[in-house]
N, CA, C and O atoms as CSV, one atom per row, in Angstrom:
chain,resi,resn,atom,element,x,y,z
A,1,UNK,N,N,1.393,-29.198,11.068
A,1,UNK,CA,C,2.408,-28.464,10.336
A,1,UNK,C,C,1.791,-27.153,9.844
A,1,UNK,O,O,0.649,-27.120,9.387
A,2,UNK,N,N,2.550,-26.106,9.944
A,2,UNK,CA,C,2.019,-25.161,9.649
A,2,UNK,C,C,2.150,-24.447,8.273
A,2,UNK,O,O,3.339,-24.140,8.186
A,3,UNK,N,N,1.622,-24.119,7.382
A,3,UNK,CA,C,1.553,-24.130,5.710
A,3,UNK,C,C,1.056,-22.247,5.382
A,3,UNK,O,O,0.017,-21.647,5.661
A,4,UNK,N,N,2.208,-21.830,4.761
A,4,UNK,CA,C,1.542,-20.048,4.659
A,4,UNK,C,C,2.259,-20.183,3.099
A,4,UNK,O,O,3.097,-20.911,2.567
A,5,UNK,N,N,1.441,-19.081,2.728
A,5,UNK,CA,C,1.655,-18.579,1.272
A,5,UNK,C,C,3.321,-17.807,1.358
A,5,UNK,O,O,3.847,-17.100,2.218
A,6,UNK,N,N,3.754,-18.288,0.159
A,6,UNK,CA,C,4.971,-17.354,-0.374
A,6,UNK,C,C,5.050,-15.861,-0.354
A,6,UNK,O,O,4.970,-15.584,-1.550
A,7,UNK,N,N,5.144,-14.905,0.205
A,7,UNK,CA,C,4.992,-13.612,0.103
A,7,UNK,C,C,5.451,-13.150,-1.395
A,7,UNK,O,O,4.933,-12.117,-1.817
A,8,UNK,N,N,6.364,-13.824,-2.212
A,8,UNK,CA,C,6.253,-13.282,-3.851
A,8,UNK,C,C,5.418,-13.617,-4.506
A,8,UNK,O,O,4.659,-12.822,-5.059
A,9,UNK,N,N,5.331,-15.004,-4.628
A,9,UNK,CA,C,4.329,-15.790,-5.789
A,9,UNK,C,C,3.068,-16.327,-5.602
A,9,UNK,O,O,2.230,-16.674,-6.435
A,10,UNK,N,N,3.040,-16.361,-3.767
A,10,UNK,CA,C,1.504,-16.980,-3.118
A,10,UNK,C,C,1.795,-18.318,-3.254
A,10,UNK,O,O,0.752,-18.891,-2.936
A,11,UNK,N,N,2.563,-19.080,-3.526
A,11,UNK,CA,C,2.649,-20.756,-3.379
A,11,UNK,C,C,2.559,-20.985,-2.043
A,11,UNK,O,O,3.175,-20.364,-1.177
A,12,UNK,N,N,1.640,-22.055,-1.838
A,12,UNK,CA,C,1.920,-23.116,-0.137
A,12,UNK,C,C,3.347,-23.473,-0.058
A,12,UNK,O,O,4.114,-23.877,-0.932
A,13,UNK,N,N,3.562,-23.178,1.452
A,13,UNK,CA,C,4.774,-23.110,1.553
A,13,UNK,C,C,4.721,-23.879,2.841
A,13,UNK,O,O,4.373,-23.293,3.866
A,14,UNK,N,N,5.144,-25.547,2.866
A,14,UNK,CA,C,5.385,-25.571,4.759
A,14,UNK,C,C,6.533,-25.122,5.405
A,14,UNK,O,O,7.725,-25.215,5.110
A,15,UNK,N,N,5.896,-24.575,6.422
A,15,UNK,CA,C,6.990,-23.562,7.571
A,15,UNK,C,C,7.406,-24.878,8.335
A,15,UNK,O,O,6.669,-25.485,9.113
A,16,UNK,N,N,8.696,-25.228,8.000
A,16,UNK,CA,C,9.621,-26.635,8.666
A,16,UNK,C,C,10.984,-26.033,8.719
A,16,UNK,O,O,11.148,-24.987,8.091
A,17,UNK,N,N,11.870,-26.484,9.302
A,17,UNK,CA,C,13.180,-26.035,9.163
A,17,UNK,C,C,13.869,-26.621,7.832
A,17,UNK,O,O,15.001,-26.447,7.380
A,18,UNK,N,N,12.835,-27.340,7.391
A,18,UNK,CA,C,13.778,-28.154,6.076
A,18,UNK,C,C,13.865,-26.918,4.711
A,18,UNK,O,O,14.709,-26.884,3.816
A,19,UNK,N,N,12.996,-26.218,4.875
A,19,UNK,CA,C,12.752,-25.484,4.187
A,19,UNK,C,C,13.577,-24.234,4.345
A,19,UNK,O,O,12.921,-23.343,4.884
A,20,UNK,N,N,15.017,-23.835,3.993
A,20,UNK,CA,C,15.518,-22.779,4.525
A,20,UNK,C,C,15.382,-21.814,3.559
A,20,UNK,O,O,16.386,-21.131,3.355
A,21,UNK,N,N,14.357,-21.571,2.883
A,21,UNK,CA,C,14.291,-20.231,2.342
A,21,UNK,C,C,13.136,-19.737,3.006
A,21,UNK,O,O,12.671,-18.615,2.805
A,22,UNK,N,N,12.645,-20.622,3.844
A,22,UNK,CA,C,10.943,-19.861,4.612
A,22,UNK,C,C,10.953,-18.539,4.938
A,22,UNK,O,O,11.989,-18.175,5.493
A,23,UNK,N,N,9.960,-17.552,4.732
A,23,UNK,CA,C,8.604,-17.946,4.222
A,23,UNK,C,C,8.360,-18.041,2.778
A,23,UNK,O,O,7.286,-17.887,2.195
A,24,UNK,N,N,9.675,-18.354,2.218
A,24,UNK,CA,C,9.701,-17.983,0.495
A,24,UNK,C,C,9.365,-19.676,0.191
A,24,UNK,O,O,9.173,-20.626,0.950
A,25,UNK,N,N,9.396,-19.548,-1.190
A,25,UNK,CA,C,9.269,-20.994,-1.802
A,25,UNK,C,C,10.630,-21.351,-1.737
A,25,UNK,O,O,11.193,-22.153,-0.991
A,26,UNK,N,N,11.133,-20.532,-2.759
A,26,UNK,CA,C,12.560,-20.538,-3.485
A,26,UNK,C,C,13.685,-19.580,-3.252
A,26,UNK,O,O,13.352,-18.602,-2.584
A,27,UNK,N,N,14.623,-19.608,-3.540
A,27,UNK,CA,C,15.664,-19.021,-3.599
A,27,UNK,C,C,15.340,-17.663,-4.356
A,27,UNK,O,O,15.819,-16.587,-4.000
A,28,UNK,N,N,14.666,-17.784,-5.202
A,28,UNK,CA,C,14.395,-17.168,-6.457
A,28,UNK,C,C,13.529,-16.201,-5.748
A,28,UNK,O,O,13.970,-15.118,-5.363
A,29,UNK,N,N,12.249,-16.590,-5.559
A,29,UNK,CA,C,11.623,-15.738,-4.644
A,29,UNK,C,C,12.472,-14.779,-3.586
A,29,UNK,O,O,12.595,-13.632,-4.016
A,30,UNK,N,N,12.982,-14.977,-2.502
A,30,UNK,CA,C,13.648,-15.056,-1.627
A,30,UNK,C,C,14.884,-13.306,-2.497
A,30,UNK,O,O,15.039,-12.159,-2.078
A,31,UNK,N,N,15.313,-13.868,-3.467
A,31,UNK,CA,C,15.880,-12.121,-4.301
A,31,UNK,C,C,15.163,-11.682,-4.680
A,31,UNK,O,O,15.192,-10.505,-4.320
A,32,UNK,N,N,14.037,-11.963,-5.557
A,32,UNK,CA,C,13.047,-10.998,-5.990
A,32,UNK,C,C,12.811,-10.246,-4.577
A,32,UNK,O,O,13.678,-9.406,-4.334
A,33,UNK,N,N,11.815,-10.389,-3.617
A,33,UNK,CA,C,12.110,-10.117,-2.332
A,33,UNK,C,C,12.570,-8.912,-1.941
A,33,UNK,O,O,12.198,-7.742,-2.029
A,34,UNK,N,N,13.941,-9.811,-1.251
A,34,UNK,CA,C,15.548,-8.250,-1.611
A,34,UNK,C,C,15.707,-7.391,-2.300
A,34,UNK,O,O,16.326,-6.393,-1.932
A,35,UNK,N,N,15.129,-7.535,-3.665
A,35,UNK,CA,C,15.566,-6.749,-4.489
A,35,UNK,C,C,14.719,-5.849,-4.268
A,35,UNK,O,O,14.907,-4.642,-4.113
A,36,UNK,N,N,13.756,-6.448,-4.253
A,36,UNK,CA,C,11.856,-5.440,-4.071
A,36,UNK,C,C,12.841,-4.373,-2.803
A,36,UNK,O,O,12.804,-3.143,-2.837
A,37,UNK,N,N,13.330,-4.851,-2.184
A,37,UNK,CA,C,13.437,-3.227,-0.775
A,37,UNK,C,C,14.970,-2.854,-0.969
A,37,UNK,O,O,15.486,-2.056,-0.185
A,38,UNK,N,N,15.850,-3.533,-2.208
A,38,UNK,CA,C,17.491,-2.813,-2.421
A,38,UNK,C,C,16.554,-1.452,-3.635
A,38,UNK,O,O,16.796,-0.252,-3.508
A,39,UNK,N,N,15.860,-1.821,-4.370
A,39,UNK,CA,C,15.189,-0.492,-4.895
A,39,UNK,C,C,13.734,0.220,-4.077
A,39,UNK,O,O,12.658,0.597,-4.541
A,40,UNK,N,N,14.171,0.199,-2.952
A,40,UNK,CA,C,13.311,0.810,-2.108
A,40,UNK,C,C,11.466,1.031,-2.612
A,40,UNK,O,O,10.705,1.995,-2.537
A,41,UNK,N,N,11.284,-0.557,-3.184
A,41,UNK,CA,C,9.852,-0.712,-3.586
A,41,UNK,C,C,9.044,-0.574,-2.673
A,41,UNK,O,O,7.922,-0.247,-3.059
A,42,UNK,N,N,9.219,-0.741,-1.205
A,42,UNK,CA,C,8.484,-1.076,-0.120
A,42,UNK,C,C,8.866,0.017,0.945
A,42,UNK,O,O,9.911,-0.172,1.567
A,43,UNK,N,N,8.082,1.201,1.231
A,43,UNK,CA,C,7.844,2.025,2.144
A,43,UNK,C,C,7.038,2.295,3.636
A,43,UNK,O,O,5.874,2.347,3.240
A,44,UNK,N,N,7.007,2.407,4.458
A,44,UNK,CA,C,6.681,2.362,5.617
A,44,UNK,C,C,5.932,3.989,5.400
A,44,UNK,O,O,6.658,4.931,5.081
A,45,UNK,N,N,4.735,4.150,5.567
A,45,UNK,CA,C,4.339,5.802,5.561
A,45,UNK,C,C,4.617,5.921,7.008
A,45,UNK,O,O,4.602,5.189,7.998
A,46,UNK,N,N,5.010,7.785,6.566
A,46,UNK,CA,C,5.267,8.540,7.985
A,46,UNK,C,C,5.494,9.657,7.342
A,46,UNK,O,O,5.357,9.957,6.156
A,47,UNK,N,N,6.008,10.481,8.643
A,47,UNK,CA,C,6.585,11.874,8.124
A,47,UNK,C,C,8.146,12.369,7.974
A,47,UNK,O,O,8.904,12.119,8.911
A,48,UNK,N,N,8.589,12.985,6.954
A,48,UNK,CA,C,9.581,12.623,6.357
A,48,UNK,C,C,10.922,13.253,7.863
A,48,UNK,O,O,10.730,14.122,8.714
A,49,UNK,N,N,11.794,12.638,7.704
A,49,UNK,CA,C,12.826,13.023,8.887
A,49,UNK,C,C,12.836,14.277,8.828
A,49,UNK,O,O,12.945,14.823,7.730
A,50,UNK,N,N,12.701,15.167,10.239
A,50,UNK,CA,C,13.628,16.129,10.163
A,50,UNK,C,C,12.420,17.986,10.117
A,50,UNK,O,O,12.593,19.187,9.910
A,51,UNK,N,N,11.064,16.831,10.535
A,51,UNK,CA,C,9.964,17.722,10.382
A,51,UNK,C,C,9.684,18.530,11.488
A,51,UNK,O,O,8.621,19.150,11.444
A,52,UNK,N,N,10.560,18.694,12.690
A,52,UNK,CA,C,10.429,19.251,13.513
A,52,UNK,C,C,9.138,18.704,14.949
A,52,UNK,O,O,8.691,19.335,15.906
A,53,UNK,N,N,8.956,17.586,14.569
A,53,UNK,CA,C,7.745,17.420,15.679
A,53,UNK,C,C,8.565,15.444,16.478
A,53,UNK,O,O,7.988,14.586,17.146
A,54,UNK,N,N,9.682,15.482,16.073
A,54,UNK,CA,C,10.306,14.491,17.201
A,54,UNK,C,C,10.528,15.346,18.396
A,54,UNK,O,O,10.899,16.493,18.642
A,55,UNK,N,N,9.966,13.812,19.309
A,55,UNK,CA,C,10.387,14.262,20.554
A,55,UNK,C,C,11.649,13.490,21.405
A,55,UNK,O,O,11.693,12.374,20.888
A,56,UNK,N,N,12.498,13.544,22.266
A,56,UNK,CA,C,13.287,13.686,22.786
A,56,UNK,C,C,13.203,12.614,23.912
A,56,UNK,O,O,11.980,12.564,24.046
A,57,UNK,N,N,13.546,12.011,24.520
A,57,UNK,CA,C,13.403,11.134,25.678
A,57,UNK,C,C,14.774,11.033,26.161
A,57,UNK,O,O,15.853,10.642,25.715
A,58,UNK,N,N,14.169,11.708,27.620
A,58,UNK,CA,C,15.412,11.821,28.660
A,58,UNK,C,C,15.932,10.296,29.152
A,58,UNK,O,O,15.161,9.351,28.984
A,59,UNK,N,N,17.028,10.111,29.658
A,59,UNK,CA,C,17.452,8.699,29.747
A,59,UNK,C,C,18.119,9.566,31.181
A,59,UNK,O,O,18.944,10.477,31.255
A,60,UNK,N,N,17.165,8.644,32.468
A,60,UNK,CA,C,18.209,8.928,33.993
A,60,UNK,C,C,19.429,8.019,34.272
A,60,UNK,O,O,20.119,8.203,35.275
């Protein structure tokens, strides 16, 4: 069985289907979570849209 930490709280968590909040513990976890990226806590670095250095890909 395979057993990973909670990404909110770090609790062991077994990865089973019984468990439908996986990879969370809880429910609870599971909005904290959501909420963490509905207030855009969690960013991906890059360069901001619109900087002039996208490129284009032709489609035949």
């Amino acid at each position: 069985m395979t057993v990973v930490s909670c990404p909110t709280c770090g609790k062991k968590v077994e990865w089973t289907e019984a468990n439908t909040f996986r990879p969370f513990c809880s429910e609870r976890c599971k909005q904290i979570d959501l909420g963490a990226w509905a207030e855009e806590k969690y960013t991906i670095p890059g360069a901001p849209p619109g900087d002039g250095h996208d490129e284009q890909v032709d489609k035949e």
